[in-house]
N, C-alpha and C positions, 0 to 999 in steps of 0.2 A: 733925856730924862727917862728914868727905871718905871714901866708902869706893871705897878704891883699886880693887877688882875692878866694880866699879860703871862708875868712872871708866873703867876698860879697854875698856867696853861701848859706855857715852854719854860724851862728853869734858864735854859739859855737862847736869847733873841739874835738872831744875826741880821743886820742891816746894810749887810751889803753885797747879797746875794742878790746874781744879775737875774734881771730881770724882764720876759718880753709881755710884753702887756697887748693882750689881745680885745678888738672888741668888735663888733658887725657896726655896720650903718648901710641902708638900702636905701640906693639914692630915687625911688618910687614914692618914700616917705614924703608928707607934707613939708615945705622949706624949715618951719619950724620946729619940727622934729630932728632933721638934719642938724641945724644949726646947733641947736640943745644937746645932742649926740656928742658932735666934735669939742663942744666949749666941755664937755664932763670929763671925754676921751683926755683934754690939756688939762685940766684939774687933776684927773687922777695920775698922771703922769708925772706933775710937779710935784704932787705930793708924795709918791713915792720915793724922788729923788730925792726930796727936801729932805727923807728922812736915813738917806744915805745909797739906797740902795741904785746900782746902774741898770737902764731902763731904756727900752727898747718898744716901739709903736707901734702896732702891726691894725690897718684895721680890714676887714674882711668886708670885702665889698659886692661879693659876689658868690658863686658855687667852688672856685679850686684854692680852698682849704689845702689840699694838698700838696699844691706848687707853692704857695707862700709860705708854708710851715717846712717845705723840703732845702732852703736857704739856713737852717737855724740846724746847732747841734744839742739834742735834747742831753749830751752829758753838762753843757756848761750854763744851764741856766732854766730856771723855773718858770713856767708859761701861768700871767696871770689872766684866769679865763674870764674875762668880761663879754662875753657871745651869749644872746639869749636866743638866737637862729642864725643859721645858714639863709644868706638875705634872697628873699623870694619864698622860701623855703619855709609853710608856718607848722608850730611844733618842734623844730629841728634843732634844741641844747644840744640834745643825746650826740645829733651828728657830727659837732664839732667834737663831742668828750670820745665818739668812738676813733676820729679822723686821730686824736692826742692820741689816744692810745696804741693808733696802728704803728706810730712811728715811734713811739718808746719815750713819748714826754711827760714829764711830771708835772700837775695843774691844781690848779686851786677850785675846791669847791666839790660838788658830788663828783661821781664816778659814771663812767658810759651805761653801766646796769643799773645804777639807782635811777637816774634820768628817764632811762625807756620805760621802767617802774614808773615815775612819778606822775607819765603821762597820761596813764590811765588811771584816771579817780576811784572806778571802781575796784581796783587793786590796791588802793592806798587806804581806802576805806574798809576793806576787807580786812589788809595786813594789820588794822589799827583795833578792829573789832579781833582777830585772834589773839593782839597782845595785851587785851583786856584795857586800853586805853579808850575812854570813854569819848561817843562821837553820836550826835543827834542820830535818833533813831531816820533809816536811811531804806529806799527801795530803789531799782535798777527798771524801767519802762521802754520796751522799745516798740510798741504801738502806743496809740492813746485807749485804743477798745479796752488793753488790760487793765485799764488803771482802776483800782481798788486800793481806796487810802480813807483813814478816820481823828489823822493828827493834825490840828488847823491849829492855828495858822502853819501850811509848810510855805517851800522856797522850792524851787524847780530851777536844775541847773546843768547846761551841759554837762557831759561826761570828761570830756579830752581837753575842755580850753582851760588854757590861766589867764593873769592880768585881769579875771574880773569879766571875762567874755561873756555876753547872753546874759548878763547877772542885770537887769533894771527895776526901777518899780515894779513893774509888772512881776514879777520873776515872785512874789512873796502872792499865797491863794491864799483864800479863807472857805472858800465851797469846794465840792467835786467837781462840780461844773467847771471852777475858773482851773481848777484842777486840768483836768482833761485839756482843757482847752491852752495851757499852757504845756503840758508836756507835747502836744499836737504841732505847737511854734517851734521848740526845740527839735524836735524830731525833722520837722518840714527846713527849718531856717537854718538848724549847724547841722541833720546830716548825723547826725551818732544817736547814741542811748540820750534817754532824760534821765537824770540823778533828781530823785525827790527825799528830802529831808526835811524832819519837823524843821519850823523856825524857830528858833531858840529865842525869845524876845525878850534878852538879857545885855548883861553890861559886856562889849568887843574889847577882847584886848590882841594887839599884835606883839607878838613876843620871840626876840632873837635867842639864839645860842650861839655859843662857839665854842670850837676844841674836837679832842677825837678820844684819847684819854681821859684826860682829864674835860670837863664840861661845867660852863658857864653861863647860867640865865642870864640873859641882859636883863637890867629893868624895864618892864612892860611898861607899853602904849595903851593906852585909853583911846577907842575913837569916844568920838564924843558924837552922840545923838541927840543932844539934849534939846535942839531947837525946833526938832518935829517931832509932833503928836501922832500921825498917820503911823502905825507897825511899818508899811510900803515902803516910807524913806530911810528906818532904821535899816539900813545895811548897807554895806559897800559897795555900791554898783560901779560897774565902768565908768558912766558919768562922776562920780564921788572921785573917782581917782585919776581921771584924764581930761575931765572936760572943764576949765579953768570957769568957764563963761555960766555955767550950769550952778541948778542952786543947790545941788547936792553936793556938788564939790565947795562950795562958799560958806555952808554951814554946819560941814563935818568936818572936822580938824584931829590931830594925837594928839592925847595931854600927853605929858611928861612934866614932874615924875607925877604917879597916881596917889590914891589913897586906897590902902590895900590892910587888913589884920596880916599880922605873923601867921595866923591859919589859913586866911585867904593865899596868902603868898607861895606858901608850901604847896599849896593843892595847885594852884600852878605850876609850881615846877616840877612837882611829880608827873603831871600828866605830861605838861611841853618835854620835858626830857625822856618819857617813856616812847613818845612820839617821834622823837629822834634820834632813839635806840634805834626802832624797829621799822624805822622806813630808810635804813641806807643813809640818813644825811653825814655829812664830812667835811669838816673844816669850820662849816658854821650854815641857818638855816634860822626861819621864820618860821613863826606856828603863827596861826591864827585861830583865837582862843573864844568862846563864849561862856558865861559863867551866869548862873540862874538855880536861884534857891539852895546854896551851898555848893553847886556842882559845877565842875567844869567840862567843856567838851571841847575838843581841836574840832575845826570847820575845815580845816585847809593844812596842808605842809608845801612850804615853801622851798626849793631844795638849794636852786641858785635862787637866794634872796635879792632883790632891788640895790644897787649898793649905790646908790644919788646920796649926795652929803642933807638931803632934805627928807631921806626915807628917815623913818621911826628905827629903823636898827642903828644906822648908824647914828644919830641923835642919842640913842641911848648907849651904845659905844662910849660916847662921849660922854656922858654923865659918869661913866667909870674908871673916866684918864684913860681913853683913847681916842684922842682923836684921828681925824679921817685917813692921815698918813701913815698913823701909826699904825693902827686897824689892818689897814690892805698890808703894814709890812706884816703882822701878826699870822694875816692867813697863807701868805708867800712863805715863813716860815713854819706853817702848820702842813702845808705841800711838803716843804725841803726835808720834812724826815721823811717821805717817801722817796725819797733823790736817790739814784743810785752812786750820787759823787757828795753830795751834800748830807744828806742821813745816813740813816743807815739800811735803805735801800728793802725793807720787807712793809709790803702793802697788807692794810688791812682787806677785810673780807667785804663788800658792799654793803650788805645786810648784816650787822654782828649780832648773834644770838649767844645768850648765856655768857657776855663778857657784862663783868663787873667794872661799874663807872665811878666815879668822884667827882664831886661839885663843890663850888663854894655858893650861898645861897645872900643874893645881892635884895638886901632891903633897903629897896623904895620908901619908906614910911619913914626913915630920919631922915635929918637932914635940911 
């Protein structure tokens, strides 16, 4: 089946470009994390094949990426990068995207430079502030003696982690005092900078893209805050996103679709798409968007986004005739024009500056 938004991206879709489908599992992880791992790793698997393409399991279990990637020839087949670390190894996307790179593989998703970029917030936050993409006003702490701030409510957030790390109730101040006093836990408990940002105490949207050319808003995500009053639970903490048992995860959920103005929608996709200009994203990526009193602001760039048939991107994938097989063959073929046997073999720049983009602009509001 032709899916038109698809066709918007690639004019022409191949489905049967081989494919080695990579992903970690660290067998340290709780049983059920493991288990959860493997049943996705066989999902994503059939679903690739279902959709024609030949398909290859690779999962990394440990540190020598190098020996199991040294069996495969990177002329005959696109590596689909499902690794969010080298297992033991936390932080470490970048090391699997530098390992693809050493040996001349073609991969899906950001690049070894965008990655080691994305690691640092404060570089991502900076790069977002020089391309004039609008982002909660933001300071950088690495004692608590320095701290001198006057925008209440903020949020106090490590510097280096994703998934939501160090992010809890607590994480949102209303004084100097809880101020200080939280930048003090971050500093003592992850060990890096504290990132202090107002709290934007507006409506969360998650918001995918994809393409490299050509570029495509998914339909945005709504979390939904609606059920607490406290500013504290309004956010996405770790618990929200991993702790099944926990009431933050019980009572924040994604709408889909939203209720959004024609101007509302716009001003989201100017910003999400500026955002993913200018921080290197490739193939496809997650913004995480806050919107308050006409304004939007990105909180977050997601670079390998979440790709579970349950995240909000691909959910909304799927609201635009793609679903979940199709999708992963879409971004295997958004790699395969970097193939040097499959495309035509010239890589983009990590970071593009001064290149001119096109979109189509996907309204949620019918329908």
């Amino acid at each position: 089946m032709e899916q038109p938004v698809a066709r918007a991206i690639l004019p022409s879709l191949k489905t049967d470009l081989p494919v080695l489908l990579l992903h970690n599992l660290d067998r340290a992880w709780p049983q059920h994390d493991i288990d959860t791992c493997l049943e996705l790793g066989e999902l994503m698997l059939e679903s690739l094949r279902a959709t024609g393409h030949p398909v290859i399991k690779e999962r990394l279990e440990n540190d020598q990426l190098a020996s199991l990637l040294s069996a495969y020839d990177p002329k005959e087949l696109v590596v689909f990068n499902w690794c969010e670390e080298v297992p033991g190894i936390p932080r470490s996307s970048w090391m699997v995207a530098q390992e693809l790179e050493r040996q001349g593989f073609t991969y899906t998703g950001a690049d070894y430079p965008a990655l080691v970029f994305s690691q640092d917030k404060r570089q991502v936050q900076q790069r977002l502030k020089d391309a004039g993409v609008p982002t909660p006003v933001w300071r950088i702490f690495y004692t608590a003696g320095e701290v001198e701030w006057n925008l209440f409510p903020a949020i106090v957030k490590p510097s280096f982690e994703h998934y939501s790390l160090g992010i809890t109730r607590e994480a949102v101040v209303e004084t100097i005092d809880e101020l200080r006093r939280r930048v003090d836990y971050v500093l003592e408990q992850h060990q890096q900078p504290a990132r202090v940002e107002e709290f934007i105490d507006g409506r969360e949207f998650h918001v995918g893209v994809i393409g490299n050319n050509e570029l495509v808003m998914l339909p945005p995500a709504e979390i939904d805050f609606s059920l607490f009053d406290d500013v504290h639970d309004r956010l996405c903490t770790y618990e929200a996103n991993f702790v099944p048992e926990s009431l933050a995860y019980q009572n924040s959920w994604a709408k889909l679709p939203v209720e959004l103005t024609s101007s509302e929608l716009s001003l989201l996709e100017r910003v999400v798409l500026g955002a993913y200009r200018c921080t290197g994203c490739r193939d496809y990526a997650r913004m995480d968007v806050r919107m308050r009193d006409g304004n939007s602001y990105i909180l977050d760039v997601n670079h390998n986004a979440d790709l579970s048939p349950d995240n909000s991107l691909i959910q909304a994938a799927g609201m635009i005739g793609l679903p979940y097989g199709s999708f992963a063959s879409l971004l295997i073929n958004l790699a395969a024009e970097r193939h040097p046997v499959f495309g035509n073999g010239n890589h983009r720049n990590s970071i593009p500056v001064k290149r001119r983009y096109s979109y189509r602009l996907i309204d949620t509001t019918s329908g």
